[in-house]
C-alpha positions as CSV (number, residue, x, y, z in Angstrom):
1,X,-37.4,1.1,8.0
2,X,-39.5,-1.2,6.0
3,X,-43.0,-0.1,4.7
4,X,-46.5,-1.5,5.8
5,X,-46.3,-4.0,3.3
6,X,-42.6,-5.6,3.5
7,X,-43.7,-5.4,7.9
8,X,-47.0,-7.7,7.2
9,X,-45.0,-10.1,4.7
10,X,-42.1,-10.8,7.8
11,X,-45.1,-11.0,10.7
12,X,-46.9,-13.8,8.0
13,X,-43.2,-15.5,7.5
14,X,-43.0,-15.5,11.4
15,X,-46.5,-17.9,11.8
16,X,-44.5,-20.4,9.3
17,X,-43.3,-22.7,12.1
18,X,-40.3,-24.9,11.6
19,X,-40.7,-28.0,9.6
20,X,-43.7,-26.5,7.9
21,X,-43.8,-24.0,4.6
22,X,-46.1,-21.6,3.2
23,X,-46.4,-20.5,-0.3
24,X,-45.5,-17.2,-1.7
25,X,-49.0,-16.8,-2.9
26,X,-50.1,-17.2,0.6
27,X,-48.7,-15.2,1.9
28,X,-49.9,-12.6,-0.5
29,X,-53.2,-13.7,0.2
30,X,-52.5,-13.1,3.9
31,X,-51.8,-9.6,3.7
32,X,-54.8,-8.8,1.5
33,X,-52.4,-8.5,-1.2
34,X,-53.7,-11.7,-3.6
35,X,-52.0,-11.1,-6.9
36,X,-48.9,-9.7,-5.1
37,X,-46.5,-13.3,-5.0
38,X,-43.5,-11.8,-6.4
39,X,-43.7,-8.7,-4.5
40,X,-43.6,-10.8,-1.3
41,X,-40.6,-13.0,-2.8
42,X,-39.3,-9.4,-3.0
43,X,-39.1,-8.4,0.2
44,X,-38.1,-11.8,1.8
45,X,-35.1,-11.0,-0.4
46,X,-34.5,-8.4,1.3
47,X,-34.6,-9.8,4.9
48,X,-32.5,-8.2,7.2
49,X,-33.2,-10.4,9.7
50,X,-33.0,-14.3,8.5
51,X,-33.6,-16.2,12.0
52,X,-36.3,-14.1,13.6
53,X,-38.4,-13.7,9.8
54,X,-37.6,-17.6,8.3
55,X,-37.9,-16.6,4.9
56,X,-36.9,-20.4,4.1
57,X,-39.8,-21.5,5.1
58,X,-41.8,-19.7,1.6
59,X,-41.9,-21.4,-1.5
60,X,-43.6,-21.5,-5.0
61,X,-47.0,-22.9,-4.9
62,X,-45.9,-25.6,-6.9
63,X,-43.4,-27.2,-4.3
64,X,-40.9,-26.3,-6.1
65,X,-38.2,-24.0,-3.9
66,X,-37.9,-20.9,-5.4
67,X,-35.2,-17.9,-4.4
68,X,-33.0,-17.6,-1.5
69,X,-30.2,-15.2,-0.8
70,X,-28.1,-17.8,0.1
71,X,-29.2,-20.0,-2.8
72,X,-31.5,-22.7,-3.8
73,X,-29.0,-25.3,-1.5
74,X,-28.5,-23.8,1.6
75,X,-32.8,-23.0,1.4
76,X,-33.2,-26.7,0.7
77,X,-30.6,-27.5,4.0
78,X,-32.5,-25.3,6.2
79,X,-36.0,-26.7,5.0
80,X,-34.5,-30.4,5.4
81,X,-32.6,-29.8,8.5
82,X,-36.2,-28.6,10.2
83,X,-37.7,-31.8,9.1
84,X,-39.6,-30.5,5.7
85,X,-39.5,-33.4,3.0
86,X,-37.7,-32.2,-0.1
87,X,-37.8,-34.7,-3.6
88,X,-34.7,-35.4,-5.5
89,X,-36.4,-32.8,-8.1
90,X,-36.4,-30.0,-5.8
91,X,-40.1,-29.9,-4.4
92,X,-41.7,-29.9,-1.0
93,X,-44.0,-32.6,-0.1
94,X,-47.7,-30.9,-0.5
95,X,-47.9,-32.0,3.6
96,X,-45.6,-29.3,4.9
97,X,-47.9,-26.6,3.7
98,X,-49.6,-24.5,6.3
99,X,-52.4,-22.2,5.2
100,X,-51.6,-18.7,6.8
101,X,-54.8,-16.3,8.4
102,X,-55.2,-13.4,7.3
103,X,-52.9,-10.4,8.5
104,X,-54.0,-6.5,8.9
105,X,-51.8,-3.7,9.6
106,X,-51.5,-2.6,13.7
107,X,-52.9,0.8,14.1
């Protein structure tokens, strides 16, 4: 079972519709976690579920497309294949961002 934190990071990834991304850093900030990026990058890695928690759709602040389990590729396939615009450097276009609200633990 995953704890409270790794939970709020996959309900965040799951408000990242398709053709849209959200930044690792926001959804950090989401979970009332701010400085926490590479912890979420963390436990997207660890995704036991890719299709229900689209851990594709997270990426570095900076466009660029950061980790994947499946590698850097098959991310960029997914992400193009749902419409998001990738450059020939590797970076999403700053228009596919989606800011994400803030998420608090169910009690």
């Amino acid at each position: 079972m995953e704890d409270t934190f790794t939970q709020l990071v996959y309900a965040a990834a799951r408000r990242i519709p398709a053709g849209r991304v959200a930044s690792y850093a926001a959804i950090a900030a989401a979970v009332g976690c701010r400085r926490a990026a590479r912890a979420v990058g963390n436990a997207l890695h660890r995704n036991p579920t890719p299709g229900p928690v689209p851990c594709h759709r997270v990426v570095a602040s900076s466009g660029d497309l950061g980790g994947f389990a499946w590698g850097r590729r098959r991310k960029a396939e997914l992400l193009r294949s749902e419409g998001v615009a990738i450059d020939r450097c590797g970076r999403v276009s700053d228009s596919a961002f989606i800011a994400i609200p803030a998420i608090s633990p169910s009690r």
